[in-house]
N, C-alpha and C positions, 0 to 999 in steps of 0.2 A: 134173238131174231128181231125183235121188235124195237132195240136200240140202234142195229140197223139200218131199219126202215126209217127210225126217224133223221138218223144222220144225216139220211137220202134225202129228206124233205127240205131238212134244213139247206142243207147244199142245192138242191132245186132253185129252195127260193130265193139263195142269195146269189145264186148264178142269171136267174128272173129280172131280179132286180137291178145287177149290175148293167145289162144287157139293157133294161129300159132308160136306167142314167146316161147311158155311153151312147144312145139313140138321139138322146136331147142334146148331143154336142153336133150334132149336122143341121138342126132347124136351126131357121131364120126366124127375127123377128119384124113382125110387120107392125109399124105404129098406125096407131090408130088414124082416123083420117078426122080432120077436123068438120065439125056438122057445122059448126058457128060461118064458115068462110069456107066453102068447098073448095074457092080459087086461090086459096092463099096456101093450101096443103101442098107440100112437097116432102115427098118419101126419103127419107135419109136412106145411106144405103143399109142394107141389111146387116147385121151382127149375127154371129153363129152363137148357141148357147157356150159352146167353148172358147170365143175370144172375151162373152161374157163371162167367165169361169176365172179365167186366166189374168181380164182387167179386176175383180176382184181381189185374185191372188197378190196382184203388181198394188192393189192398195194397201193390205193387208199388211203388205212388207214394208210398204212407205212409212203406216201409222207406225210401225212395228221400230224403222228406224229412225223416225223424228223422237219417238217417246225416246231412244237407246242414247239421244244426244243432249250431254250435256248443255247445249247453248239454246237449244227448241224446245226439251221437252216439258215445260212448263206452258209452253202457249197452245192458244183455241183454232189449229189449222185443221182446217175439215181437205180430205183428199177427196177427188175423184179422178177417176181414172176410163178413159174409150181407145179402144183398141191401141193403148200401149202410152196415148198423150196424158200427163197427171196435168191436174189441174189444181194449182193451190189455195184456198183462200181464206178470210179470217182474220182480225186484227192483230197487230206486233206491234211492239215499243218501237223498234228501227232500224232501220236501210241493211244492218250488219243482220239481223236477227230474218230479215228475207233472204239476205245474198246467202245466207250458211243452211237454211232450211231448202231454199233451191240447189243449193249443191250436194248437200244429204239425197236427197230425192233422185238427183241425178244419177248418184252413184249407186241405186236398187238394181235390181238385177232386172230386165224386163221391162224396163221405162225407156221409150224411144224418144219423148220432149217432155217439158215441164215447162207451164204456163204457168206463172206468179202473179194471183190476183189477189195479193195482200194488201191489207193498208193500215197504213199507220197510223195510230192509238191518237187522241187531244186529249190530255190533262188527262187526269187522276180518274177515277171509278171506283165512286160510293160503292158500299152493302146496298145500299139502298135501288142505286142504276142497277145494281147487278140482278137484284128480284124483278126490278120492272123491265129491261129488259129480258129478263128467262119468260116472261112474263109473255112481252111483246113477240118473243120466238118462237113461243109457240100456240099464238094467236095467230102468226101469220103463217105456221107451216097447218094449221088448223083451215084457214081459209085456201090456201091452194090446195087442199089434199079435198075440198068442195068444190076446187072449182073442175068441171067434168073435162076442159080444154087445155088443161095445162098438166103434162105426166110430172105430177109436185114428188114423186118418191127419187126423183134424179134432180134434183133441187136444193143444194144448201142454205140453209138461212142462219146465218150471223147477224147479233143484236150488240149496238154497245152507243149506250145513251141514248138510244130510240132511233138512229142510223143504223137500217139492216141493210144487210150484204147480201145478195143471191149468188150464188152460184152455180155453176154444173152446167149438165149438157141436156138440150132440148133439142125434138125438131127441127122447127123453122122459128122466123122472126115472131109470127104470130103470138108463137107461144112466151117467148120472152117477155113481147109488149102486153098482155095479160097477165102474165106472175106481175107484172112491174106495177101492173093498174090495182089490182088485188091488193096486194101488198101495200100500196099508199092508202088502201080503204080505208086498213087496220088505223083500231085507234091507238093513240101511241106513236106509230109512226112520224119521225119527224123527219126522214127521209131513205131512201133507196138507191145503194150503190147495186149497178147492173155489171156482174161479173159472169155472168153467163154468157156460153158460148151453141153456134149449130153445130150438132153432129156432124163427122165429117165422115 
């Protein structure tokens, strides 16, 4: 009788549970509003927990098949992905090594466009660039994740010889033109490619 009862509990609580997960796929998310420039805030439009579920998912399969190809999966592409648009970026040897990593990407299941915000590599890369950039990477994903204005967890940062790369999706321009100011703080930095895009 009392194996029962527990059965029952069990099943309660993962029935609880499921029922609260499944609840989070109809809110919205509201961003936060900018204190620094109240006039410069504009609301991207809202995401449901389940297009963020989904744009997950559509990365997940991306990483999934750039690693599964032969000609990509050696290279440092970071994916992001907002309601269905990937976004690519990250340095490559050459022109052949984007046009085949854009078309891998194309061909996922659940990817509506693909934004190619790669760029290509100059000369060779020490041990040595390799530690000071990891270095410098995450010195500057250390300073936007401080800074209170800028949402840095949707934020790429690619280092290669102290040229980092941002990417991903933000709000509005404010927020770009702050990762960009941050990011040249850093010491290290010997400059900032801006591959970031506004929500759309």
């Amino acid at each position: 009788m009392n194996s029962h009862s527990d059965n029952f509990k069990v099943a309660l609580a993962i029935s609880t549970g499921m029922l609260v997960l499944l609840s989070g796929c109809n809110r919205t998310e509201t961003p936060p509003p900018n204190m620094a420039n109240p006039s410069t805030t504009s609301a991207a439009p809202a995401t449901t927990m389940g297009v963020e579920v989904d744009d997950s998912v559509v990365t997940t399969k991306v990483k999934s098949a750039l690693l599964g190809d032969a000609d990509v999966k050696g290279l440092d592409i970071k994916v992001e992905t907002r309601k269905g648009m990937v976004q690519l970026s990250g340095f490559v040897d050459n022109q052949l090594q984007i046009d085949r990593a854009t078309a891998v990407t194309r061909g996922v299941e659940g990817v509506k466009s693909v934004e190619s915000s790669m760029t290509l590599k100059n000369g060779k890369l020490t041990a040595g660039n390799q530690i000071d950039d990891g270095v410098i990477t995450a010195n500057v994903k250390s300073a936007l994740l401080a800074e209170q204005n800028v949402k840095s967890f949707d934020i790429g940062v690619v280092t290669r010889k102290g040229e980092v790369q941002l990417s991903g999706y933000v709000n509005n321009q404010a927020q770009i033109d702050r990762a960009i100011e941050v990011t040249r703080s850093v010491s290290g930095v010997t400059g900032v490619v801006n591959e970031m895009s506004v929500k759309k």
